[in-house]
mmCIF entry with sequence, helices, sheets and N, C-alpha, C, O atoms, coordinates in Angstrom:
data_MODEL
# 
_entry.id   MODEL 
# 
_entity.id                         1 
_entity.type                       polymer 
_entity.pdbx_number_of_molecules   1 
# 
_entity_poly.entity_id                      1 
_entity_poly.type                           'polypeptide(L)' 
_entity_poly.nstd_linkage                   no 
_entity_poly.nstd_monomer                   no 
_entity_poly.pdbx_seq_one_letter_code       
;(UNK)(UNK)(UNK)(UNK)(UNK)(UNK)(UNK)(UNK)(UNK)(UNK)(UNK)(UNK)(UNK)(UNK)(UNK)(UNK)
(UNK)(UNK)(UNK)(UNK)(UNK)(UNK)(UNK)(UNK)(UNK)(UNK)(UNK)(UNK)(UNK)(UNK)(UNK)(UNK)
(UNK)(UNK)(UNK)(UNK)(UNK)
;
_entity_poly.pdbx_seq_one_letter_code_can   XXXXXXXXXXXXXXXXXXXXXXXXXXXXXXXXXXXXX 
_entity_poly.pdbx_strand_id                 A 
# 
loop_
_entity_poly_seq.entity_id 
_entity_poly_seq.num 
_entity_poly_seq.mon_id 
_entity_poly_seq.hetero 
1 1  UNK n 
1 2  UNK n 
1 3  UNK n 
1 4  UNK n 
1 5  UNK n 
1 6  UNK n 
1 7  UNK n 
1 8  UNK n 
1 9  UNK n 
1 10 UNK n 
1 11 UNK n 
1 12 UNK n 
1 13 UNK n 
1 14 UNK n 
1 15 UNK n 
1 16 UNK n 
1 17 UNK n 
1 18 UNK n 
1 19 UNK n 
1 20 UNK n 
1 21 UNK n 
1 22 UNK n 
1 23 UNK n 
1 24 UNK n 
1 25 UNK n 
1 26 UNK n 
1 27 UNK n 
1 28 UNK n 
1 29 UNK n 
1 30 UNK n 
1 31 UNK n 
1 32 UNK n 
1 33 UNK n 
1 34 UNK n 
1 35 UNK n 
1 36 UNK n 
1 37 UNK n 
# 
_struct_asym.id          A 
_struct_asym.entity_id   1 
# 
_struct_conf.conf_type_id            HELX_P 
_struct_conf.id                      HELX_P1 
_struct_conf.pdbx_PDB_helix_id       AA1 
_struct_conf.beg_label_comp_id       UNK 
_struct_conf.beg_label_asym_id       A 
_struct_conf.beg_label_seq_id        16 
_struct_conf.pdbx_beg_PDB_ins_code   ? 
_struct_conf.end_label_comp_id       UNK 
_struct_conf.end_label_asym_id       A 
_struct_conf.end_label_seq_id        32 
_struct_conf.pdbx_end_PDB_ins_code   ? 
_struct_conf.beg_auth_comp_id        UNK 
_struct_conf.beg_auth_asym_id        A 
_struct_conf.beg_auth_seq_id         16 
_struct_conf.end_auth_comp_id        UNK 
_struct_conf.end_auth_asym_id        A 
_struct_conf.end_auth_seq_id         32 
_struct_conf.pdbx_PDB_helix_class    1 
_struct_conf.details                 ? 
_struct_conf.pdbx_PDB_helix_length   17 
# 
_struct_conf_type.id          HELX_P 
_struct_conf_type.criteria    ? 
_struct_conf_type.reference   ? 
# 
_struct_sheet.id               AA1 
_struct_sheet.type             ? 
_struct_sheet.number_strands   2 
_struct_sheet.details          ? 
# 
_struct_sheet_order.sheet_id     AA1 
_struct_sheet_order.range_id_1   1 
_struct_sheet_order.range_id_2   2 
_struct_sheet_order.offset       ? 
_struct_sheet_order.sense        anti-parallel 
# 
loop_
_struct_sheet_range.sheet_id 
_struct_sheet_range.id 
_struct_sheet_range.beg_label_comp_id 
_struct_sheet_range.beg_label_asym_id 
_struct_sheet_range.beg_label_seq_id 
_struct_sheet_range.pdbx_beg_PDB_ins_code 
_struct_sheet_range.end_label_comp_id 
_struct_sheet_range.end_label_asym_id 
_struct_sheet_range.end_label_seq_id 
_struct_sheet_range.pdbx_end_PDB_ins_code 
_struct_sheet_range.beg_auth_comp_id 
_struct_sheet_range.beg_auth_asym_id 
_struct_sheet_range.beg_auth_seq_id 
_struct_sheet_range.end_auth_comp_id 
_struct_sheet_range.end_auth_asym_id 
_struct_sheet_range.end_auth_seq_id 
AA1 1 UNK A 4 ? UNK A 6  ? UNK A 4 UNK A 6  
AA1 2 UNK A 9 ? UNK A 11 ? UNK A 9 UNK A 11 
# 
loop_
_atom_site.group_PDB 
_atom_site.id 
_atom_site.type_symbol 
_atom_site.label_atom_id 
_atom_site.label_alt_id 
_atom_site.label_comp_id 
_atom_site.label_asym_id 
_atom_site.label_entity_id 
_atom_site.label_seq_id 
_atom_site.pdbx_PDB_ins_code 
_atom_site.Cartn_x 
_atom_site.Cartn_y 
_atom_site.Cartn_z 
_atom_site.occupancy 
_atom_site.B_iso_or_equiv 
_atom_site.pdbx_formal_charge 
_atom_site.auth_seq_id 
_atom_site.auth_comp_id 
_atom_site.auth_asym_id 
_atom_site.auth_atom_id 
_atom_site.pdbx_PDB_model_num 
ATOM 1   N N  . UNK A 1 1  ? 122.842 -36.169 129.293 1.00 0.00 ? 1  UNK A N  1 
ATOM 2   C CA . UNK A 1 1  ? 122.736 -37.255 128.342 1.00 0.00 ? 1  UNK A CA 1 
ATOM 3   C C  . UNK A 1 1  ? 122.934 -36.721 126.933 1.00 0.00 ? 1  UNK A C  1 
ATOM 4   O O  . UNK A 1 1  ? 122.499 -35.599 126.674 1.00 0.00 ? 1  UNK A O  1 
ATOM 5   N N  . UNK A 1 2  ? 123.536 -37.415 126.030 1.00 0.00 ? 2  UNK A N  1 
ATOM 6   C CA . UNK A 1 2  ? 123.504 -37.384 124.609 1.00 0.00 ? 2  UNK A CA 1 
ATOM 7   C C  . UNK A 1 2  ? 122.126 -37.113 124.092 1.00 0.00 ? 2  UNK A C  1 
ATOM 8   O O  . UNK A 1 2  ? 121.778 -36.214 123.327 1.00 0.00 ? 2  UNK A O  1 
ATOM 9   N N  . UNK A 1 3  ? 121.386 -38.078 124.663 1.00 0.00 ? 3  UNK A N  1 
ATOM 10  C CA . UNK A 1 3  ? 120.402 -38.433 123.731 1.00 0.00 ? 3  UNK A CA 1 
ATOM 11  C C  . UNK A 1 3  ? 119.014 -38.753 124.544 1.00 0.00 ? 3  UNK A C  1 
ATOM 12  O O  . UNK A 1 3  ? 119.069 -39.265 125.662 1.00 0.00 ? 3  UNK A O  1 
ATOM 13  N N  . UNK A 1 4  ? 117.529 -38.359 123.803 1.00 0.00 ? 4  UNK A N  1 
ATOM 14  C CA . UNK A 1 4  ? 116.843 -39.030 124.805 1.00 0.00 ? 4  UNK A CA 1 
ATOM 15  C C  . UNK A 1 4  ? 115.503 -39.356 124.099 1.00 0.00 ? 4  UNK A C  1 
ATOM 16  O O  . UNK A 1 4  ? 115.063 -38.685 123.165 1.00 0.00 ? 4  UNK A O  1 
ATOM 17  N N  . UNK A 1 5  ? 114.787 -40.631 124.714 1.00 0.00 ? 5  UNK A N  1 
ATOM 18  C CA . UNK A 1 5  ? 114.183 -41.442 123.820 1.00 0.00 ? 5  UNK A CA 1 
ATOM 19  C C  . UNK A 1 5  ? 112.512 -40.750 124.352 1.00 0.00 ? 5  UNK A C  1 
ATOM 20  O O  . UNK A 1 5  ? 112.384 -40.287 125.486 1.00 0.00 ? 5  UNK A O  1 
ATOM 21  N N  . UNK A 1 6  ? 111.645 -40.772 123.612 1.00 0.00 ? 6  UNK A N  1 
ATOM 22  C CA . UNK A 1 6  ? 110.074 -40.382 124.128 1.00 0.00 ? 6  UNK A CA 1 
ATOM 23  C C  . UNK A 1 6  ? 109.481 -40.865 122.990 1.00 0.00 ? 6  UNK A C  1 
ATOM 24  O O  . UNK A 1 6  ? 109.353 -40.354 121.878 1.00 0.00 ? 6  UNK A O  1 
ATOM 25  N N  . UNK A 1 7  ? 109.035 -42.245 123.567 1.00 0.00 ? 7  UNK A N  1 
ATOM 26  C CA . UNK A 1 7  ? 107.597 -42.692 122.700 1.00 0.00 ? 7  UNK A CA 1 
ATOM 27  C C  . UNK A 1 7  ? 108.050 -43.343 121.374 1.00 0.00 ? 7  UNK A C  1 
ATOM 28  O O  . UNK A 1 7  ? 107.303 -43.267 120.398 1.00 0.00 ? 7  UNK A O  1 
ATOM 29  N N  . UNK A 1 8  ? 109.196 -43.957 121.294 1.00 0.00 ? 8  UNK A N  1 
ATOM 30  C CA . UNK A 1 8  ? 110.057 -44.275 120.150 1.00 0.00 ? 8  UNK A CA 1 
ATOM 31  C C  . UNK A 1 8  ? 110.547 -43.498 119.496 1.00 0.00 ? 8  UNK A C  1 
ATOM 32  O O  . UNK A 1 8  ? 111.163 -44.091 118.610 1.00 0.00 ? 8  UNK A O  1 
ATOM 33  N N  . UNK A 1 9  ? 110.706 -41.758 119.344 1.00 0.00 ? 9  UNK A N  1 
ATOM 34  C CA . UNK A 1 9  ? 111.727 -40.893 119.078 1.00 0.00 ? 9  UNK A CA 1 
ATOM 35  C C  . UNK A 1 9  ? 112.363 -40.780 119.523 1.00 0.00 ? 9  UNK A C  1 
ATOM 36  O O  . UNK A 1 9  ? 112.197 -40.914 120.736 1.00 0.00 ? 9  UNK A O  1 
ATOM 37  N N  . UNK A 1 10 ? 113.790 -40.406 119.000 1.00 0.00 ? 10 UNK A N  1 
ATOM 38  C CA . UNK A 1 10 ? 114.791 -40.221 119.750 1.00 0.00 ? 10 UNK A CA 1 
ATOM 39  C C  . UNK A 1 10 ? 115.255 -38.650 119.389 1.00 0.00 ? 10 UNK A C  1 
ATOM 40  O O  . UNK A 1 10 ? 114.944 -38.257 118.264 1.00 0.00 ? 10 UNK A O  1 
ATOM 41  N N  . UNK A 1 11 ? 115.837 -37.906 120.098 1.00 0.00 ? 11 UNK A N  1 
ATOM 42  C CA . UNK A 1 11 ? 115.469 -36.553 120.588 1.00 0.00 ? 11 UNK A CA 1 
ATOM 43  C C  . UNK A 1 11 ? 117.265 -36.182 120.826 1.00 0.00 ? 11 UNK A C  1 
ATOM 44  O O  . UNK A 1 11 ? 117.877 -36.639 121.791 1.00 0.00 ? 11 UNK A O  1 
ATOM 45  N N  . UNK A 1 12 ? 117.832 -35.411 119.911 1.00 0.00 ? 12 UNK A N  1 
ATOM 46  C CA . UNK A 1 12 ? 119.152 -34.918 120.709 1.00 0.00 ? 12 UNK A CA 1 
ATOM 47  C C  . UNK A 1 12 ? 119.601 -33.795 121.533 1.00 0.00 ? 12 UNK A C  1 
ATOM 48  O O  . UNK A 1 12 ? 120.690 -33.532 122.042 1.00 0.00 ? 12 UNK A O  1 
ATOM 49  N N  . UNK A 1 13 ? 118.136 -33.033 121.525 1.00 0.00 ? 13 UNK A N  1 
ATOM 50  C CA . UNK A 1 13 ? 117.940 -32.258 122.395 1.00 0.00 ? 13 UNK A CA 1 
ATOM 51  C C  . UNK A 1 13 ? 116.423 -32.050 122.607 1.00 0.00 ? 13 UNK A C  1 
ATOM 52  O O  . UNK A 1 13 ? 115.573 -32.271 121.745 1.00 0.00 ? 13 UNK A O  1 
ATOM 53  N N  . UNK A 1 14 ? 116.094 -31.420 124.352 1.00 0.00 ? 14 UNK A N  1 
ATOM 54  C CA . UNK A 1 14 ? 114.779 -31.596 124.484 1.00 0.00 ? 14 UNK A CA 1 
ATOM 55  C C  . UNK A 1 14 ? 114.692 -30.609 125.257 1.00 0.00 ? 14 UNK A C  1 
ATOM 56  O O  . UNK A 1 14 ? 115.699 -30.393 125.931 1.00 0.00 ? 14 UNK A O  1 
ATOM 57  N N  . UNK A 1 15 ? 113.446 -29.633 125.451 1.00 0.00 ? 15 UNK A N  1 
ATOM 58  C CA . UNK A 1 15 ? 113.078 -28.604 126.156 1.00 0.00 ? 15 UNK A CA 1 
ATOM 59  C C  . UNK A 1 15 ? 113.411 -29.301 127.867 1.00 0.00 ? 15 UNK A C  1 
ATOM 60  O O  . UNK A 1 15 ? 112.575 -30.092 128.305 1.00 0.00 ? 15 UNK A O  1 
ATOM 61  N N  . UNK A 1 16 ? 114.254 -29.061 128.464 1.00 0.00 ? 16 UNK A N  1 
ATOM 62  C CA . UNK A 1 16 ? 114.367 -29.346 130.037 1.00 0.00 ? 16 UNK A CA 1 
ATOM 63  C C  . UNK A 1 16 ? 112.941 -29.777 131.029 1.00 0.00 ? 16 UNK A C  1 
ATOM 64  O O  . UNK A 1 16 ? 112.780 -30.732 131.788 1.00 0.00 ? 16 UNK A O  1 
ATOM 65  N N  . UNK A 1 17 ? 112.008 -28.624 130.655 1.00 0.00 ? 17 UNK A N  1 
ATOM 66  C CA . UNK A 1 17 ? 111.050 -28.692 131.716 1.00 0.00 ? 17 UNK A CA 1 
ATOM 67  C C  . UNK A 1 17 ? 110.015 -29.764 131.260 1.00 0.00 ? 17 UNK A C  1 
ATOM 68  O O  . UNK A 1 17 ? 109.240 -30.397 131.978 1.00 0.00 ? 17 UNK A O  1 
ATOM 69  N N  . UNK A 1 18 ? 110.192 -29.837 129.726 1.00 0.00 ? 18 UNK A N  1 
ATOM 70  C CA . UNK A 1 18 ? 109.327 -30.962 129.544 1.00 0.00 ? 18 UNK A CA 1 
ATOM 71  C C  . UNK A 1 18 ? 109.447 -32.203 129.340 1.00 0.00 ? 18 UNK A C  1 
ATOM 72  O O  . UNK A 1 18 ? 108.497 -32.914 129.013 1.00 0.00 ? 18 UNK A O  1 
ATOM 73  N N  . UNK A 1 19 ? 110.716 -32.648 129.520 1.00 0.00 ? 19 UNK A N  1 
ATOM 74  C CA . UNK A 1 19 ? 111.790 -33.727 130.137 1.00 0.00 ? 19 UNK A CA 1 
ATOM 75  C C  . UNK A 1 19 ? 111.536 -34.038 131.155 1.00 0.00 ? 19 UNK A C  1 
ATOM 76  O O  . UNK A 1 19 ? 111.593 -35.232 131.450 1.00 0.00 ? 19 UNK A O  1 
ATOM 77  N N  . UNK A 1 20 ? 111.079 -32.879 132.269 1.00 0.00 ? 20 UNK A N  1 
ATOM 78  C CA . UNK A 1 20 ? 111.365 -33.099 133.607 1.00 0.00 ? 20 UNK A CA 1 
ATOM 79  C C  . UNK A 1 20 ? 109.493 -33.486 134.084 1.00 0.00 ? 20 UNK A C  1 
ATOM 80  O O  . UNK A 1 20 ? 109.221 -34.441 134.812 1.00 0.00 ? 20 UNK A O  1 
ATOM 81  N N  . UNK A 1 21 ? 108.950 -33.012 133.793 1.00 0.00 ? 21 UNK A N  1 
ATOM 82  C CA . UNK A 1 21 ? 107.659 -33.043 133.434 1.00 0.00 ? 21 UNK A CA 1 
ATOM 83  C C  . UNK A 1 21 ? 107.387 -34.256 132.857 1.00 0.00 ? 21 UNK A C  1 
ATOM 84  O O  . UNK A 1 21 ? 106.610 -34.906 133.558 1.00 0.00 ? 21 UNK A O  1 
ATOM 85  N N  . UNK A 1 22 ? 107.839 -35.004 131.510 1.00 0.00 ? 22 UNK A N  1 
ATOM 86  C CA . UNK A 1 22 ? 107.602 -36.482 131.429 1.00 0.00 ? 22 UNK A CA 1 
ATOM 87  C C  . UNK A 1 22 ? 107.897 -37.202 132.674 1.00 0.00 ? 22 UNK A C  1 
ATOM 88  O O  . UNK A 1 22 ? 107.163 -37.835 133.434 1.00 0.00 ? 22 UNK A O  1 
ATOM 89  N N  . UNK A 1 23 ? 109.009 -36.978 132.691 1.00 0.00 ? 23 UNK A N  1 
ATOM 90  C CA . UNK A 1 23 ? 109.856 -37.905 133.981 1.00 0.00 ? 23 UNK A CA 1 
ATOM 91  C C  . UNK A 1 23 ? 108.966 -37.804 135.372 1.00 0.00 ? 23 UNK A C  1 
ATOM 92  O O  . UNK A 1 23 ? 109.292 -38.662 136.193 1.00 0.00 ? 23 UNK A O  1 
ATOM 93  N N  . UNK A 1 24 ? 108.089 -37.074 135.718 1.00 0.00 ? 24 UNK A N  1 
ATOM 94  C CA . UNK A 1 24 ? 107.914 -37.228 137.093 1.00 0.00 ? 24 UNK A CA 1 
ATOM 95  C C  . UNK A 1 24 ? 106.618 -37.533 136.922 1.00 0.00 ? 24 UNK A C  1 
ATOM 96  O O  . UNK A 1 24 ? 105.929 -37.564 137.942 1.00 0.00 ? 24 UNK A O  1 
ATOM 97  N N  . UNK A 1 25 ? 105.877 -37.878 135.401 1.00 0.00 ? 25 UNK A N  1 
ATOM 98  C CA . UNK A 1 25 ? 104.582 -37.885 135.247 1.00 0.00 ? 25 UNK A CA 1 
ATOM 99  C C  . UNK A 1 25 ? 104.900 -39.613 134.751 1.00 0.00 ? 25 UNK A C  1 
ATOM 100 O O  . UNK A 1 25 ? 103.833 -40.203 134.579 1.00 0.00 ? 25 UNK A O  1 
ATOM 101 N N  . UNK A 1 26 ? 105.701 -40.184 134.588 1.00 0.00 ? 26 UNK A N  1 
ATOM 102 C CA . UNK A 1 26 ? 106.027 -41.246 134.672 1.00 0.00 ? 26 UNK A CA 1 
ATOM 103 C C  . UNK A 1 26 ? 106.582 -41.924 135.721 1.00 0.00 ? 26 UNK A C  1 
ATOM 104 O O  . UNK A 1 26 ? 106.381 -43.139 135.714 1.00 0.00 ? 26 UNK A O  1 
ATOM 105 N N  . UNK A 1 27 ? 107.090 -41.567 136.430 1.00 0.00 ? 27 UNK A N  1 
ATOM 106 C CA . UNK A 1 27 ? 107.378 -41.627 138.024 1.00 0.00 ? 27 UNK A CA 1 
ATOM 107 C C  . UNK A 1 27 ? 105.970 -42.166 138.625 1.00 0.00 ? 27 UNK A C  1 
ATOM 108 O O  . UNK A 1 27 ? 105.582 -43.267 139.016 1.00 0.00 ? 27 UNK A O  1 
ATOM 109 N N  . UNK A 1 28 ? 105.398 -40.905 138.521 1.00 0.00 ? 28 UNK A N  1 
ATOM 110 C CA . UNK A 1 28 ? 103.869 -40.848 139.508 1.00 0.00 ? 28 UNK A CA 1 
ATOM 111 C C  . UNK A 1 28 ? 102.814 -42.078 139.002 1.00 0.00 ? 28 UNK A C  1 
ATOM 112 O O  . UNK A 1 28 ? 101.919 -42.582 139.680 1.00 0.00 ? 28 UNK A O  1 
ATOM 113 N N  . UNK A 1 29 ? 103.138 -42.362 137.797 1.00 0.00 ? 29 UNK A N  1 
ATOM 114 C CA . UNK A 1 29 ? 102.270 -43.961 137.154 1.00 0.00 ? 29 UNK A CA 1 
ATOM 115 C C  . UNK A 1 29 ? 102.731 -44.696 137.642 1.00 0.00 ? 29 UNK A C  1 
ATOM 116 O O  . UNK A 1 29 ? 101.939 -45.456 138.199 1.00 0.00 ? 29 UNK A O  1 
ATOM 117 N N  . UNK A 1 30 ? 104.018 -44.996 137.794 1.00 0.00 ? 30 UNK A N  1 
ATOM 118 C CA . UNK A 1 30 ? 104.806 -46.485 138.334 1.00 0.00 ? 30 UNK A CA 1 
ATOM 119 C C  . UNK A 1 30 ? 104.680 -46.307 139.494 1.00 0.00 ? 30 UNK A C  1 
ATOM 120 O O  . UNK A 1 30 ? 105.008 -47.380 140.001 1.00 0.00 ? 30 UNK A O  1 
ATOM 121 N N  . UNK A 1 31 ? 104.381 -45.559 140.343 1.00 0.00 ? 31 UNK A N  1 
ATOM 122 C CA . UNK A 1 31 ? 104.237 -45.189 141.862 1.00 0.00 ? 31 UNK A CA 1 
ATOM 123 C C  . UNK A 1 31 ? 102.537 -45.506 142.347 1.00 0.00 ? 31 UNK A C  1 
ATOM 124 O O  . UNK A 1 31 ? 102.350 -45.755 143.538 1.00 0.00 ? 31 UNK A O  1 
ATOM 125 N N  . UNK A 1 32 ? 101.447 -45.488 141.487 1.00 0.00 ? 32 UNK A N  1 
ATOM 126 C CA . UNK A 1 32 ? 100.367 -45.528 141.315 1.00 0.00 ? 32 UNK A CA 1 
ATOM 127 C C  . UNK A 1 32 ? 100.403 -47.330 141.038 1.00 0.00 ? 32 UNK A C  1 
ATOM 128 O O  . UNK A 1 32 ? 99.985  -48.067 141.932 1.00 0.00 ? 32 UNK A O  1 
ATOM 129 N N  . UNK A 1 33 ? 100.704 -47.657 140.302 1.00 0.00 ? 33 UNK A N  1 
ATOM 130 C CA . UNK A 1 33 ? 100.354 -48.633 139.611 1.00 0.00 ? 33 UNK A CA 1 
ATOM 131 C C  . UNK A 1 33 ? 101.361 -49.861 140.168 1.00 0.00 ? 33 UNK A C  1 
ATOM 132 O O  . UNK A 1 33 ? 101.225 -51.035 139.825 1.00 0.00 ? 33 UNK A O  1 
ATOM 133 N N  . UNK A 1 34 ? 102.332 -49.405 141.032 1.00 0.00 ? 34 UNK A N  1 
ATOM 134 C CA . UNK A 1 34 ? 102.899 -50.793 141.774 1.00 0.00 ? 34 UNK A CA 1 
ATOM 135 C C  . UNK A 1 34 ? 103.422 -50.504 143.653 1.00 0.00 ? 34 UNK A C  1 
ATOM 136 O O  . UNK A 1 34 ? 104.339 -51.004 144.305 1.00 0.00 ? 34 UNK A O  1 
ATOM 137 N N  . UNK A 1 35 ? 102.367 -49.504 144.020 1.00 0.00 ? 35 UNK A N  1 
ATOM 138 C CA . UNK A 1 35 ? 102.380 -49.410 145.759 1.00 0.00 ? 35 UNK A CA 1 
ATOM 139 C C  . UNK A 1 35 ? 101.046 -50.019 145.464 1.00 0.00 ? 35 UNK A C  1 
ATOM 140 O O  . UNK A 1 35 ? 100.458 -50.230 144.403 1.00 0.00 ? 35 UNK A O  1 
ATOM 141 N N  . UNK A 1 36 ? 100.590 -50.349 147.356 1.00 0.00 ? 36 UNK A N  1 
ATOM 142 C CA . UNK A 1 36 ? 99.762  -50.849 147.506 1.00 0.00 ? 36 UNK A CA 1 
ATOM 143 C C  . UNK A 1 36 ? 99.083  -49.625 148.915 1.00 0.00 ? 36 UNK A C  1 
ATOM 144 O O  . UNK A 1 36 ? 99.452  -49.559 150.087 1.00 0.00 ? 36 UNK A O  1 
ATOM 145 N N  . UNK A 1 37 ? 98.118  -48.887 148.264 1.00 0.00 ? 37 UNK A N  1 
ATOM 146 C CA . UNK A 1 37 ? 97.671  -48.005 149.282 1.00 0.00 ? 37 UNK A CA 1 
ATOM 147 C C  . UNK A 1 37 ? 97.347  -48.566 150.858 1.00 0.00 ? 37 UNK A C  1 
ATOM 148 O O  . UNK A 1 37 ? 96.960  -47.782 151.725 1.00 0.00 ? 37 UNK A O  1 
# 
């Protein structure tokens, strides 16, 4: 990607692991918060 957005900044470059690390820690909320155990 060009570009990438976190928290209303926008970012034209971003440390990888902590990209990847948002992303799966946002994953795991929407996975939490719309299954039904």
């Amino acid at each position: 990607w060009d570009y990438m957005q976190l928290m209303g900044h926008t970012f034209k470059d971003m440390d990888r692991t902590a990209a990847f690390t948002h992303a799966m820690l946002t994953w795991a909320n929407w996975v939490d918060a719309n299954t039904d155990p």
